[in-house]
Backbone of each chain as ProteinMPNN parsed JSONL, in Angstrom:
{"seq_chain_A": "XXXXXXXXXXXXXXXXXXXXXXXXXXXXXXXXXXXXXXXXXXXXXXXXXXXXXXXXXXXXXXXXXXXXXXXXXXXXXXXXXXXXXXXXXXXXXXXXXXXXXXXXXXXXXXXXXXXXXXXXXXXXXXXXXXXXXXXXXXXXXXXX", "coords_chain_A": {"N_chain_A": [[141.459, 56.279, 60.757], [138.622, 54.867, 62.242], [135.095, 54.852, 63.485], [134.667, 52.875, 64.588], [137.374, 51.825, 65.056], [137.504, 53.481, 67.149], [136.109, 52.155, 68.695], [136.945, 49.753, 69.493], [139.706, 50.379, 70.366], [138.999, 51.844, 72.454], [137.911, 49.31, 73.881], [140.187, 47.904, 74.009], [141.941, 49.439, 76.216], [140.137, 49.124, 78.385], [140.458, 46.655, 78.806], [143.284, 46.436, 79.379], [143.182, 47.829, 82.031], [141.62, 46.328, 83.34], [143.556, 43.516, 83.351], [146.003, 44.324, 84.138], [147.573, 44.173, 82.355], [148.379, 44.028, 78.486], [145.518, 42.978, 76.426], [145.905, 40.497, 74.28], [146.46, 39.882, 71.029], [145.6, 37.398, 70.154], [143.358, 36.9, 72.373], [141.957, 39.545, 72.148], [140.681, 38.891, 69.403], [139.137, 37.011, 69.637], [137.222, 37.818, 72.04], [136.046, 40.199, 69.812], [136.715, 39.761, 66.852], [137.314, 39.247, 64.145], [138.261, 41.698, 62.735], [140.058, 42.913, 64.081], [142.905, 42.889, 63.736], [143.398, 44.698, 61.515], [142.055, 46.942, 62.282], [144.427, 47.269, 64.479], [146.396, 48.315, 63.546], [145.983, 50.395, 61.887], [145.302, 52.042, 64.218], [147.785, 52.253, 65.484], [149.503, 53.622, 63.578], [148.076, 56.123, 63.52], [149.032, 56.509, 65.987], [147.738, 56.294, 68.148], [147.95, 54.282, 69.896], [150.708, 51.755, 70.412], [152.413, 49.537, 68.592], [154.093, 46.322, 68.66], [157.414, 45.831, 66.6], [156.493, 43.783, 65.042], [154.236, 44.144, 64.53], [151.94, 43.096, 65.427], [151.347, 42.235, 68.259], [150.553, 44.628, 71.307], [152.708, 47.098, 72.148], [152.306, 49.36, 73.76], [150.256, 51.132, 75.295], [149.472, 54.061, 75.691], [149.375, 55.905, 78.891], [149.745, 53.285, 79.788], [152.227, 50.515, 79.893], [153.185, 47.296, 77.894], [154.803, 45.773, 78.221], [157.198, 44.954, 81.131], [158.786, 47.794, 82.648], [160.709, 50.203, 84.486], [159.307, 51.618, 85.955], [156.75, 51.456, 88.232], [153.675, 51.022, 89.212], [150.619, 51.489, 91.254], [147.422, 51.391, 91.69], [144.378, 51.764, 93.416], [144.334, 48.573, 94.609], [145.527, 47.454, 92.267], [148.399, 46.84, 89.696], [150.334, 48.205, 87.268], [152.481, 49.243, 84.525], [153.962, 52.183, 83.83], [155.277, 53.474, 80.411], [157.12, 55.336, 80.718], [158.497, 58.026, 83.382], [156.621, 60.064, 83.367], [154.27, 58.443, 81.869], [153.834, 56.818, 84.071], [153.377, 58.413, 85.961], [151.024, 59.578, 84.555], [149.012, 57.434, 85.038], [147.573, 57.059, 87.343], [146.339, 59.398, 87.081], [145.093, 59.133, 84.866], [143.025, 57.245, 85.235], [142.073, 58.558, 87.323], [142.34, 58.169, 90.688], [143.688, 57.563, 93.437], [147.584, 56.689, 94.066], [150.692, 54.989, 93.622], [153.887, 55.326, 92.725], [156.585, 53.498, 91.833], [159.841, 53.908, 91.271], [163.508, 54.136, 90.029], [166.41, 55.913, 90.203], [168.437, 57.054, 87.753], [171.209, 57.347, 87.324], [172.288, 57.295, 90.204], [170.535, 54.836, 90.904], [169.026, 54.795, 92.958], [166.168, 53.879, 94.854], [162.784, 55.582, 93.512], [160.131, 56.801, 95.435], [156.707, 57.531, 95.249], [153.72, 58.987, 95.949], [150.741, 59.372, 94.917], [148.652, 61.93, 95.652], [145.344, 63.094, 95.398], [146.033, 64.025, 92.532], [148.324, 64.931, 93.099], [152.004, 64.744, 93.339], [153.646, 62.961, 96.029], [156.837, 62.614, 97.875], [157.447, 66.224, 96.536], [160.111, 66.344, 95.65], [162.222, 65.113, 94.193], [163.62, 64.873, 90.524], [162.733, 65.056, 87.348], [163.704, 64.355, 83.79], [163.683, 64.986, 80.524], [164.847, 63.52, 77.575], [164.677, 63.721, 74.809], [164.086, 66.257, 72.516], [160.304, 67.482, 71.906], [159.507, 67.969, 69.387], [160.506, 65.467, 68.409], [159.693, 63.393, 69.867], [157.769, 61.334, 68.451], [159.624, 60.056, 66.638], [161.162, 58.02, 67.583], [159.551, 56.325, 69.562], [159.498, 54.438, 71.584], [162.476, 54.594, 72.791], [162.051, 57.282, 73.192]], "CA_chain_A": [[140.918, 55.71, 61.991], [137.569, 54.979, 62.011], [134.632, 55.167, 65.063], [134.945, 51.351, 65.266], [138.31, 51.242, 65.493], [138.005, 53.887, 68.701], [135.816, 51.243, 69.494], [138.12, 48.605, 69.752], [140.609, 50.837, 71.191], [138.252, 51.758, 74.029], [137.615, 48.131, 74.482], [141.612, 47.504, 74.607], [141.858, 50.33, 77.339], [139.558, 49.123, 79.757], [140.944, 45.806, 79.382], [144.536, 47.044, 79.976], [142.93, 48.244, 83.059], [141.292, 45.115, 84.261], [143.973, 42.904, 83.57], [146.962, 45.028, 84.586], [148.913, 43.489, 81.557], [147.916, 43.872, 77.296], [145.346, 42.035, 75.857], [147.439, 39.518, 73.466], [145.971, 39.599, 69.744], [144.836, 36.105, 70.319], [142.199, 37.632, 73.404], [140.943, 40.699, 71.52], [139.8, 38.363, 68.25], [138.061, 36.146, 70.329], [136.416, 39.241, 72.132], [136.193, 41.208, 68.683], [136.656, 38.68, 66.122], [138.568, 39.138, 62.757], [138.435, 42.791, 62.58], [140.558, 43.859, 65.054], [144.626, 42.76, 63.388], [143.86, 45.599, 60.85], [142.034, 47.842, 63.348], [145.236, 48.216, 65.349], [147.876, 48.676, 62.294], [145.246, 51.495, 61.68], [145.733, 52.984, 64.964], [149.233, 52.243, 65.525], [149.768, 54.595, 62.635], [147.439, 57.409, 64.08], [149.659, 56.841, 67.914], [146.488, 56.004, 69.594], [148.375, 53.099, 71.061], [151.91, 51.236, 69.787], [152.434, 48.043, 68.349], [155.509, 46.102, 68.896], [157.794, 45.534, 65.636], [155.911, 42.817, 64.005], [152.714, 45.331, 64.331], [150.83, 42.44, 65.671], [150.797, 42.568, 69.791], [151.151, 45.587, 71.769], [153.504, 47.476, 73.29], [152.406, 50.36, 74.292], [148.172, 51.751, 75.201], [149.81, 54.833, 76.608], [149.845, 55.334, 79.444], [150.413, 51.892, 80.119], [153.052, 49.734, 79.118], [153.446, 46.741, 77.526], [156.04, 45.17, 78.71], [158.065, 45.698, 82.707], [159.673, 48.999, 82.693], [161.218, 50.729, 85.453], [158.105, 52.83, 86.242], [155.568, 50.64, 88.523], [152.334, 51.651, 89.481], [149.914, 50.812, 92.148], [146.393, 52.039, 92.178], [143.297, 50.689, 93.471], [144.713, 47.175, 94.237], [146.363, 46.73, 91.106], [149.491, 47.961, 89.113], [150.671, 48.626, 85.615], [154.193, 49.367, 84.218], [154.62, 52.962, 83.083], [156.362, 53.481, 79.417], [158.346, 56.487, 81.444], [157.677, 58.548, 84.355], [155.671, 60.771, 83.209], [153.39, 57.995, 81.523], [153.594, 56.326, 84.892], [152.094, 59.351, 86.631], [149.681, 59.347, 84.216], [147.902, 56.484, 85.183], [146.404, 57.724, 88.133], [146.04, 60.493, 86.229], [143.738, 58.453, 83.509], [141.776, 56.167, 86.042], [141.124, 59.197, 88.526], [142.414, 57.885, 91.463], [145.476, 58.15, 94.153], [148.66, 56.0, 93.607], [151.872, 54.971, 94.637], [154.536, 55.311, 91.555], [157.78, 53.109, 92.466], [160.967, 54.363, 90.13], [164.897, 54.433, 89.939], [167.197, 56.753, 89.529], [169.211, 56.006, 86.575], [172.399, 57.424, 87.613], [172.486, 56.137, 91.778], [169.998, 52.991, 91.544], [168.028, 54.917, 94.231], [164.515, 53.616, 94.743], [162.02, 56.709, 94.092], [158.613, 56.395, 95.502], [156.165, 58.941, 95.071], [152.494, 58.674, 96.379], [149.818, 60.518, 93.995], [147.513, 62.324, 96.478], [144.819, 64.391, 94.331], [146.914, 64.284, 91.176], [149.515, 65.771, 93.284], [152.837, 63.906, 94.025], [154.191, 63.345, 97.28], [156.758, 63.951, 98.036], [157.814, 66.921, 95.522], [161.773, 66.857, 95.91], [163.102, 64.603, 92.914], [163.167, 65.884, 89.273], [162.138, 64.442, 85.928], [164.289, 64.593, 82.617], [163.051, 64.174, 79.254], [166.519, 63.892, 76.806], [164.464, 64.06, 73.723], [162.636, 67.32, 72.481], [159.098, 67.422, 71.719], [159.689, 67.514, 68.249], [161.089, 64.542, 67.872], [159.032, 62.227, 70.744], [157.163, 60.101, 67.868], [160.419, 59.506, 66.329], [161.246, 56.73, 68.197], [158.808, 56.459, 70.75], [159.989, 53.372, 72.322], [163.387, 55.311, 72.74], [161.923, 58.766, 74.311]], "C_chain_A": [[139.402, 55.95, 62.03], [136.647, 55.211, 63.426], [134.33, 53.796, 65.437], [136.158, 50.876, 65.276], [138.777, 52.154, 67.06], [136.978, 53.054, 69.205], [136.455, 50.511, 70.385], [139.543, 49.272, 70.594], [139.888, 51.016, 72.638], [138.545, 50.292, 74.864], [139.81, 47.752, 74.818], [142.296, 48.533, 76.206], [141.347, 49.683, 78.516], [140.15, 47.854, 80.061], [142.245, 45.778, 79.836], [144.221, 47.064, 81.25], [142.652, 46.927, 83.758], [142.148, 44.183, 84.482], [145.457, 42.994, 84.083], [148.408, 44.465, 83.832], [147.65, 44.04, 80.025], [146.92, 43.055, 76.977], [146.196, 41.439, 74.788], [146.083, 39.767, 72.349], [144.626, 38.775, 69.842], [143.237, 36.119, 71.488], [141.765, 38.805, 72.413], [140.42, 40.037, 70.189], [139.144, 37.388, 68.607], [137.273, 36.883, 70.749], [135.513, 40.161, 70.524], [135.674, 40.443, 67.539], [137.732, 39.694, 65.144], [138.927, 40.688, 62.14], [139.456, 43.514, 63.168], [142.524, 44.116, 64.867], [144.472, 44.543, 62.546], [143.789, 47.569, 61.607], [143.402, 48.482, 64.249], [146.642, 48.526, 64.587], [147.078, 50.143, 62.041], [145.25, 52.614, 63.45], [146.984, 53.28, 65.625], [149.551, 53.3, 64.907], [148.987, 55.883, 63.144], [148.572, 57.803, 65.572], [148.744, 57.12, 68.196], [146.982, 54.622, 70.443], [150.117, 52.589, 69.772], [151.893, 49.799, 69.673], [154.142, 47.709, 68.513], [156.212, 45.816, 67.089], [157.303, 44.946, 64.682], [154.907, 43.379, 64.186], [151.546, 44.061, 64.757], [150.689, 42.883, 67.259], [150.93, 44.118, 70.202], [151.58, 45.675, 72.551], [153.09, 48.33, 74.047], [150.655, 50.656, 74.123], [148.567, 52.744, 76.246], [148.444, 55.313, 77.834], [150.653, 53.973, 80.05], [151.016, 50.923, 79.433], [152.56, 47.765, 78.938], [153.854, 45.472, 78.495], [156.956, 45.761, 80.219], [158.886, 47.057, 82.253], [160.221, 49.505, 84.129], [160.215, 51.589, 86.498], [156.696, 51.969, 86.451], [154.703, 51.42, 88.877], [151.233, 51.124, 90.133], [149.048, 51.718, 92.31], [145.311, 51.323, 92.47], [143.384, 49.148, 93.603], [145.294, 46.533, 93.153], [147.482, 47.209, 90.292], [149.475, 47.192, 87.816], [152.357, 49.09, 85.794], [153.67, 51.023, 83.742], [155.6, 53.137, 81.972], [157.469, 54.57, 80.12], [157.627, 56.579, 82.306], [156.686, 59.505, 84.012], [154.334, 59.86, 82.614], [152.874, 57.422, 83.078], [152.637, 57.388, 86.33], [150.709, 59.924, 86.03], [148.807, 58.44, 84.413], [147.117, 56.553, 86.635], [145.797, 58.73, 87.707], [144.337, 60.007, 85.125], [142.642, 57.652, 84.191], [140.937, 56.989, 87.377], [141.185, 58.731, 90.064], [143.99, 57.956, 92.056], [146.19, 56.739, 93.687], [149.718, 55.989, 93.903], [153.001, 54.774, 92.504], [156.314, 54.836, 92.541], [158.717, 53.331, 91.221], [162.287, 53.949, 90.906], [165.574, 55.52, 89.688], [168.492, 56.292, 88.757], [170.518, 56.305, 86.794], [172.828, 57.127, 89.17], [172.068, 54.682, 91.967], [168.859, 53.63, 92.467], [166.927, 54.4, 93.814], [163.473, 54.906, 94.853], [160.963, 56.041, 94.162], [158.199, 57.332, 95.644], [154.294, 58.442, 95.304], [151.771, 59.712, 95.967], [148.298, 60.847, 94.699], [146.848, 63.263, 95.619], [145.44, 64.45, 93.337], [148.011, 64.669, 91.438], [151.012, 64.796, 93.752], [153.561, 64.346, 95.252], [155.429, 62.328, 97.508], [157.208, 65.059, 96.673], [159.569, 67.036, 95.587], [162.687, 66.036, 94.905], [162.561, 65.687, 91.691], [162.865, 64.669, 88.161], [162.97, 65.012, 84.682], [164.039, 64.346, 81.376], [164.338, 64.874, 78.321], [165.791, 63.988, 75.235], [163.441, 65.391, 73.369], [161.319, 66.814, 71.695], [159.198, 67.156, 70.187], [159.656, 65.961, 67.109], [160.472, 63.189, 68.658], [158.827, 61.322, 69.85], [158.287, 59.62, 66.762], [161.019, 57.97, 66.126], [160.926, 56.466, 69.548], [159.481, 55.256, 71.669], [161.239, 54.147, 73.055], [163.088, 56.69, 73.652], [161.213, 57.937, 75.376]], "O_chain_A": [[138.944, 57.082, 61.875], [137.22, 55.669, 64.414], [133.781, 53.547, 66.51], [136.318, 49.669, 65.461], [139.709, 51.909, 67.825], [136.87, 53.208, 70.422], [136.532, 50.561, 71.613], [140.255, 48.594, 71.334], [140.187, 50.436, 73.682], [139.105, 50.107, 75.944], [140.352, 47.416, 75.871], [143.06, 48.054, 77.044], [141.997, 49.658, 79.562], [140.44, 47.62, 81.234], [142.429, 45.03, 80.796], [144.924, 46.302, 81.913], [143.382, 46.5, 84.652], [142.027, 43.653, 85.587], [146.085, 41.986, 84.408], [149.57, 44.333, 84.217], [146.476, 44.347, 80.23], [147.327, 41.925, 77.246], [147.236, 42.022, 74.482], [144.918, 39.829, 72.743], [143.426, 39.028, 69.738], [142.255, 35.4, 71.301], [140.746, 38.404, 71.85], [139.526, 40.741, 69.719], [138.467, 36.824, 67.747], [136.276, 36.937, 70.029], [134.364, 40.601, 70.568], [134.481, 40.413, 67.235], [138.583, 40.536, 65.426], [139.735, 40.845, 61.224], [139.731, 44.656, 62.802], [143.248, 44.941, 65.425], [145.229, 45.458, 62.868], [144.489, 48.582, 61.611], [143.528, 49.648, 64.622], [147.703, 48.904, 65.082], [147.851, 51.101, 62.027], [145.191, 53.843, 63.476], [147.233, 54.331, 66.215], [149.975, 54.179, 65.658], [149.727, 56.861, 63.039], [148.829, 58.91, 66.045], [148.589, 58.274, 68.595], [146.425, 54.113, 71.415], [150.393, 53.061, 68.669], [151.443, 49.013, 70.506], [155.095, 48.487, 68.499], [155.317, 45.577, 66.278], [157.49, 45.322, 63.525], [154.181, 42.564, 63.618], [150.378, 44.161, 64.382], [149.955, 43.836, 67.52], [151.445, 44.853, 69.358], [151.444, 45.025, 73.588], [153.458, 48.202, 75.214], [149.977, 50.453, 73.116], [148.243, 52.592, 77.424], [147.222, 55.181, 77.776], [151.76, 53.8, 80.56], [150.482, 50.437, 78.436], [151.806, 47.15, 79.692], [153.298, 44.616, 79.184], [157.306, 46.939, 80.288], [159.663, 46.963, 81.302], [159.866, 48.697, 84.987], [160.489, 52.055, 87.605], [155.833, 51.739, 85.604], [154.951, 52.626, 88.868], [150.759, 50.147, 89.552], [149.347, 52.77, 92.875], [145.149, 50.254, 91.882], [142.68, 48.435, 92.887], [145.531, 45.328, 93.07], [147.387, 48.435, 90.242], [148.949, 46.152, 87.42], [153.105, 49.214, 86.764], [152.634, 50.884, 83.092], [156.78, 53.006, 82.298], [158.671, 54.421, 79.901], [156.591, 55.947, 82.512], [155.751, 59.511, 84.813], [153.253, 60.416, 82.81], [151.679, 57.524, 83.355], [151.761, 57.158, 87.164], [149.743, 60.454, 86.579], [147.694, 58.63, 83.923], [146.029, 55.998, 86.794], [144.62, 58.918, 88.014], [143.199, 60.413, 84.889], [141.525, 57.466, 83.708], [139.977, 56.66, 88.074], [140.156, 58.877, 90.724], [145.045, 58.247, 91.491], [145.587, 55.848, 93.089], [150.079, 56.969, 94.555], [152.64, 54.2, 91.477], [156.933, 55.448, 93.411], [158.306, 52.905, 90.141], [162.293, 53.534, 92.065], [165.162, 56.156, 88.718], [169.313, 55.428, 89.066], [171.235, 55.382, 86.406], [173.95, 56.626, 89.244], [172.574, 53.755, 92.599], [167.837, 52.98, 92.687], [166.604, 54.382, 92.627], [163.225, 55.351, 95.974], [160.631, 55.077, 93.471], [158.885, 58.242, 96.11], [153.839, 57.486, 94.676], [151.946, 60.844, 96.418], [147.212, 60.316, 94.464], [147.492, 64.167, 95.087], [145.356, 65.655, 93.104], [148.846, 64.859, 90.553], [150.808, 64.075, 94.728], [153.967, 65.468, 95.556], [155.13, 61.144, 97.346], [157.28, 64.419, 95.624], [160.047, 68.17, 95.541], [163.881, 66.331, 94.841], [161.768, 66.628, 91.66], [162.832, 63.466, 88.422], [162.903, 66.235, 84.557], [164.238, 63.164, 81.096], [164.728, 66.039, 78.258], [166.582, 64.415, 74.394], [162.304, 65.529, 73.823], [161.351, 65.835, 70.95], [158.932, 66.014, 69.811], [159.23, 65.578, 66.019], [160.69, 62.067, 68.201], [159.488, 60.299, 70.029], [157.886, 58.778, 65.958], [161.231, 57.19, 65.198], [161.716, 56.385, 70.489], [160.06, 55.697, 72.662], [160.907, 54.38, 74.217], [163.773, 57.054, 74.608], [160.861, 58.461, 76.433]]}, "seq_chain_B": "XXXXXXXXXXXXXXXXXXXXXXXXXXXXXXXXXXXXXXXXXXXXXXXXXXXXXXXXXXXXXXXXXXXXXXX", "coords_chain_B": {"N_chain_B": [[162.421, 59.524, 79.584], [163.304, 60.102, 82.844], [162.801, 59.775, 86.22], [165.178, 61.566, 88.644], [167.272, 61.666, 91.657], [168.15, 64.289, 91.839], [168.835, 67.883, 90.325], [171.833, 67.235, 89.83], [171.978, 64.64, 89.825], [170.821, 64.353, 87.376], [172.736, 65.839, 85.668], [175.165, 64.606, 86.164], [174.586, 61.797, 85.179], [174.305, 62.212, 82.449], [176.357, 63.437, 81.701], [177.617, 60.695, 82.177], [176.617, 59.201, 80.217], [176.954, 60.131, 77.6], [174.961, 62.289, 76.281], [173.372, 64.767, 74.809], [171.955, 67.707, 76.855], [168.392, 67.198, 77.936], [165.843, 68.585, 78.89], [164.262, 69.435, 82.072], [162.303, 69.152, 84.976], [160.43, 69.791, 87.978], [159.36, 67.277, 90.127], [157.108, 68.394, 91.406], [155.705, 69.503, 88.772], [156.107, 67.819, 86.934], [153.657, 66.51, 88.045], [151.089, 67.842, 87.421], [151.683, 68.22, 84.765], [151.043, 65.344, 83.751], [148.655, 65.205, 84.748], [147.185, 66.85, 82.955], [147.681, 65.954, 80.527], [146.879, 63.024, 80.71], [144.158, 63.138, 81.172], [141.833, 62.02, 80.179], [142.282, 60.196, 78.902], [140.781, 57.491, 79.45], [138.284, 58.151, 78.745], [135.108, 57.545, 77.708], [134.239, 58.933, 75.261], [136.706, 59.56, 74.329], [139.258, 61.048, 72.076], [141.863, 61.368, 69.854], [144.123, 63.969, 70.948], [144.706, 67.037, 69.173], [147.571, 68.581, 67.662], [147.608, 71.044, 68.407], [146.192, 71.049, 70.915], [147.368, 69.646, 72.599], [149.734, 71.466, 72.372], [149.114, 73.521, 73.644], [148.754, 72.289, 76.148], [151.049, 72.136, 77.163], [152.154, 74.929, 76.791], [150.435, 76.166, 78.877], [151.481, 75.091, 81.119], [153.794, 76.267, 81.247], [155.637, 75.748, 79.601], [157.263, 76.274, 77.295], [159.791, 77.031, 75.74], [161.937, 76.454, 72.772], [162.453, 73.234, 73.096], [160.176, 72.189, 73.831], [158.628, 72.622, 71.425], [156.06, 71.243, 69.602], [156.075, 69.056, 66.584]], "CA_chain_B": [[162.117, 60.065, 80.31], [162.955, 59.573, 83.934], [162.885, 60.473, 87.595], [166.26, 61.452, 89.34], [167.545, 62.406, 92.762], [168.445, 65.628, 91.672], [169.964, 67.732, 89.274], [173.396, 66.582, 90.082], [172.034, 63.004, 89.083], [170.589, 64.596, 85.908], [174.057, 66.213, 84.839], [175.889, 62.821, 85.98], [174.342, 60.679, 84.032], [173.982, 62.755, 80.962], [177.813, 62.76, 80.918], [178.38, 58.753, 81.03], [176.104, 58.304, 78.869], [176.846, 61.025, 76.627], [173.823, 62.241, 76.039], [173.188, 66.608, 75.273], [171.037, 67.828, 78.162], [167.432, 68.36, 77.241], [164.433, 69.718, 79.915], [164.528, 68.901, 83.669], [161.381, 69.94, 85.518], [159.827, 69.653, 89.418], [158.302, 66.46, 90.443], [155.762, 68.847, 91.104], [155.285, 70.204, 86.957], [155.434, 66.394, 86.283], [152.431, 66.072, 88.282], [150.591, 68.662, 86.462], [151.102, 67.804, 83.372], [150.514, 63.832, 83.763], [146.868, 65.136, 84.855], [146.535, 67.463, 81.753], [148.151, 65.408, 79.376], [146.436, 61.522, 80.622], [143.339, 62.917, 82.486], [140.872, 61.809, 79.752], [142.544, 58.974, 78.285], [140.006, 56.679, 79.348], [136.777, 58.4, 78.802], [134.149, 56.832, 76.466], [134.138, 59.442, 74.147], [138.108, 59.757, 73.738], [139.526, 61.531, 70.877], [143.018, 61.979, 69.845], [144.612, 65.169, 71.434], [145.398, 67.779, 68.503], [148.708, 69.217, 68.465], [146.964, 72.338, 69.253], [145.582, 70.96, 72.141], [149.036, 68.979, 73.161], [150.92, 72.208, 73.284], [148.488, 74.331, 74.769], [148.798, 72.238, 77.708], [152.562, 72.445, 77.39], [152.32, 76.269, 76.643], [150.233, 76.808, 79.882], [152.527, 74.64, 82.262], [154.744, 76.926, 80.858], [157.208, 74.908, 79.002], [157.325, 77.255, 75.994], [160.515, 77.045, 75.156], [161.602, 75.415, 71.736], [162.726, 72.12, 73.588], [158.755, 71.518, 74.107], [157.469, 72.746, 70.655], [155.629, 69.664, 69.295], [155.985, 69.001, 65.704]], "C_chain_B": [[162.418, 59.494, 82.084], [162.804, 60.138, 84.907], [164.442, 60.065, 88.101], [166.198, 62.149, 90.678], [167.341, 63.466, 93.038], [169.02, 66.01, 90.414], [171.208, 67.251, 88.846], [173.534, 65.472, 89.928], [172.062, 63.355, 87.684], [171.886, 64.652, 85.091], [174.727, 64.971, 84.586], [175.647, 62.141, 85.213], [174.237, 60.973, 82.916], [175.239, 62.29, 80.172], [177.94, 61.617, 81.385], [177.379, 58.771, 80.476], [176.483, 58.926, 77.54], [176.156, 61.69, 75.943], [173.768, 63.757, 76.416], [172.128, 66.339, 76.366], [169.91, 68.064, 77.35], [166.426, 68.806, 78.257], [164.769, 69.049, 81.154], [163.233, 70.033, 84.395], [161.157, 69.338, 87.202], [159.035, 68.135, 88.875], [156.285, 66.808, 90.247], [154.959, 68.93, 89.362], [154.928, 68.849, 86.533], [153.862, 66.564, 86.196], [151.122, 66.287, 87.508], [150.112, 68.532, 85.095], [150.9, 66.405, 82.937], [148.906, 64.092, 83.701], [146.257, 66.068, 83.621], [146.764, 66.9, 80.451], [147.215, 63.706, 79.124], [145.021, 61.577, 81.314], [141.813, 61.956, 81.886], [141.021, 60.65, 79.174], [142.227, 57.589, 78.528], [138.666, 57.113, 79.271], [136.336, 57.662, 77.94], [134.533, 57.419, 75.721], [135.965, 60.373, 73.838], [138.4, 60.162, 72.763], [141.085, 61.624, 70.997], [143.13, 63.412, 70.186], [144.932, 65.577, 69.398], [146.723, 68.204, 68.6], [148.45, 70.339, 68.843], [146.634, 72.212, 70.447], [146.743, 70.64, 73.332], [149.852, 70.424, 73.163], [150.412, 73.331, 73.446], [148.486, 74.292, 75.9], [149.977, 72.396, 77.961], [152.777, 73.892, 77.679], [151.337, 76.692, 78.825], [150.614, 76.428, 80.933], [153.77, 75.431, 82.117], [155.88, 76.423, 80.64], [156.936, 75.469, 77.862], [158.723, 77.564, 75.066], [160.663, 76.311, 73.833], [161.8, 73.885, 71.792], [161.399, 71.394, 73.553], [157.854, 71.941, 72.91], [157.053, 71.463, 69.748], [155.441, 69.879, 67.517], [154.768, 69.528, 64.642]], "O_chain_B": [[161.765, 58.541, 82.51], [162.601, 61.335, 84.702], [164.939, 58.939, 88.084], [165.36, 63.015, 90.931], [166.684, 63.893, 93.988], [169.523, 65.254, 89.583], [171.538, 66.93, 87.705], [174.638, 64.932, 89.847], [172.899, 62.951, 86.877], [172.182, 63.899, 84.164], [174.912, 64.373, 83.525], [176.503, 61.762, 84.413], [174.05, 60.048, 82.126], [175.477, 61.608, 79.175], [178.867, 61.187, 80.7], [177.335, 57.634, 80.008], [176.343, 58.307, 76.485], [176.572, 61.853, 74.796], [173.948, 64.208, 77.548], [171.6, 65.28, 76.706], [169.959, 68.783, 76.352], [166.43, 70.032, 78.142], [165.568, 68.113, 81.17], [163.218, 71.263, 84.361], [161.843, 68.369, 87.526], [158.431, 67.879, 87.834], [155.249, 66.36, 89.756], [153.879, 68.456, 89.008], [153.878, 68.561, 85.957], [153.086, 66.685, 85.248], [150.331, 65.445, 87.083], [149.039, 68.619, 84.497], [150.584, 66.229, 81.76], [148.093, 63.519, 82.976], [145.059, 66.046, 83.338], [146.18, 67.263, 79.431], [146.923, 63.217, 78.033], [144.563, 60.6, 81.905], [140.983, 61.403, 82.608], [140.022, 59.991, 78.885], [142.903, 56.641, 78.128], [137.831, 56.368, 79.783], [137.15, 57.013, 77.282], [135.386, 56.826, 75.061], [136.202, 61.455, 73.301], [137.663, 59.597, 71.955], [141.594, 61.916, 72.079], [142.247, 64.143, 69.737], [145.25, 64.739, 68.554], [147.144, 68.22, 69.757], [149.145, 70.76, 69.768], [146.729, 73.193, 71.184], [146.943, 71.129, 74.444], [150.696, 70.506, 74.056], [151.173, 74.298, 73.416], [148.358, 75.203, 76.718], [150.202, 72.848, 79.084], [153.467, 74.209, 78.648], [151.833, 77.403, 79.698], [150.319, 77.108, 81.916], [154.725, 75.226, 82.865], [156.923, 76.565, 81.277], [156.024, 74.844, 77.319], [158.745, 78.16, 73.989], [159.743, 75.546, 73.544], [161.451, 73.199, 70.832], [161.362, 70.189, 73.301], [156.634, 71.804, 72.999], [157.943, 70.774, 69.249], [154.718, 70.798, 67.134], [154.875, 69.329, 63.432]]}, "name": "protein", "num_of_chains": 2, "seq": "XXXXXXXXXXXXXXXXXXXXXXXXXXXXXXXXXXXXXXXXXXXXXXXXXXXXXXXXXXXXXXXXXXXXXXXXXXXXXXXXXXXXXXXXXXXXXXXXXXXXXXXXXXXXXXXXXXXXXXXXXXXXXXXXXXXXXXXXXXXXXXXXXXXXXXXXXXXXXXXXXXXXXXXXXXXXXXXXXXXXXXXXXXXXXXXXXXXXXXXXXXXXXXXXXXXXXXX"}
């Protein structure tokens, strides 16, 4: 990984942010130009961000997902998907600002909502489960 | 990874799905470690986390067990 491909990652970050969805391939080599397919097979492989199967678009610029997940996110007028909950409370976390995190619970259906005052969630009375150990997270990241 | 009710969701759903148990922490600990784990992950000068660095912050949220030692 080079310091122009945390270029290009930067630049995929902020646009994550602005557009509250992925740039698509086809947008970052217009932006970028012709550098940027190998650029992110090169950081795919580091896990500075995830590519989907065919290693061309992405899935994943952790925190923020890809693709809808279960784990919405509302900060500053705009939301993002969370890859889990814990990515999903990272994204107030990463932009520095409060937030509203809307979830499920996977065994009732309940609707959790959780409002990120100061980094802190409110309220504190659900829990969080992570079924894979640490070990093994980049395994099959999609999966943990 | 998700958010449940309670433990008594956690257990539930472990067994139908079948699935061993593995960590269960506070909303609160989430919080914690969302802001030590994602707080920089948009700065300019971003760097990949080390795993030294990744389970230092684990080690001082105190998840130390071997469930949280990172490869």
């Amino acid at each position: 990984m080079t310091e122009r491909d945390l270029e290009i990652r930067n630049h995929i970050y902020r646009r994550f942010v602005e557009l509250g969805r992925a740039p698509s391939l086809a947008e970052l080599e217009d932006e970028l130009g012709d550098e940027v397919e190998p650029a992110l097979r090169r950081l795919h492989d580091a896990h500075a961000l995830v590519l989907e199967p065919d290693r061309t678009e992405i899935r994943m610029a952790n925190p923020f997902s890809a693709v809808p997940t279960p784990h919405r996110v509302e900060a500053g007028g705009r939301s993002w998907y969370g890859n889990c909950a814990w990515d999903a409370l990272g994204i107030p976390a990463a932009l520095h600002v409060d937030g509203h995190v809307s979830s499920t619970c996977p065994d009732c259906g309940d609707p959790i909502e959780i409002d990120i005052r100061d980094g802190c969630p409110v309220p504190d009375e659900d829990v969080f489960h992570v079924a894979v150990p640490a070990a093994h997270w980049w395994d099959d990241i999609v999966f943990t | 990874m998700n958010l449940f009710r309670s433990e008594e969701h956690v257990g539930r759903w472990l067994e139908q799905q079948g699935y061993e148990a593995g960590a269960t922490i506070t909303t609160g600990k989430l919080g914690e470690l969302a802001q030590a784990w994602w707080h920089d992950r948009l700065a300019p000068d971003w760097r990949p986390h080390t795993r030294e660095q990744n389970q230092a912050i684990l080690d001082r949220l105190g998840l130390t067990d071997s469930f949280w030692e990172l490869p």
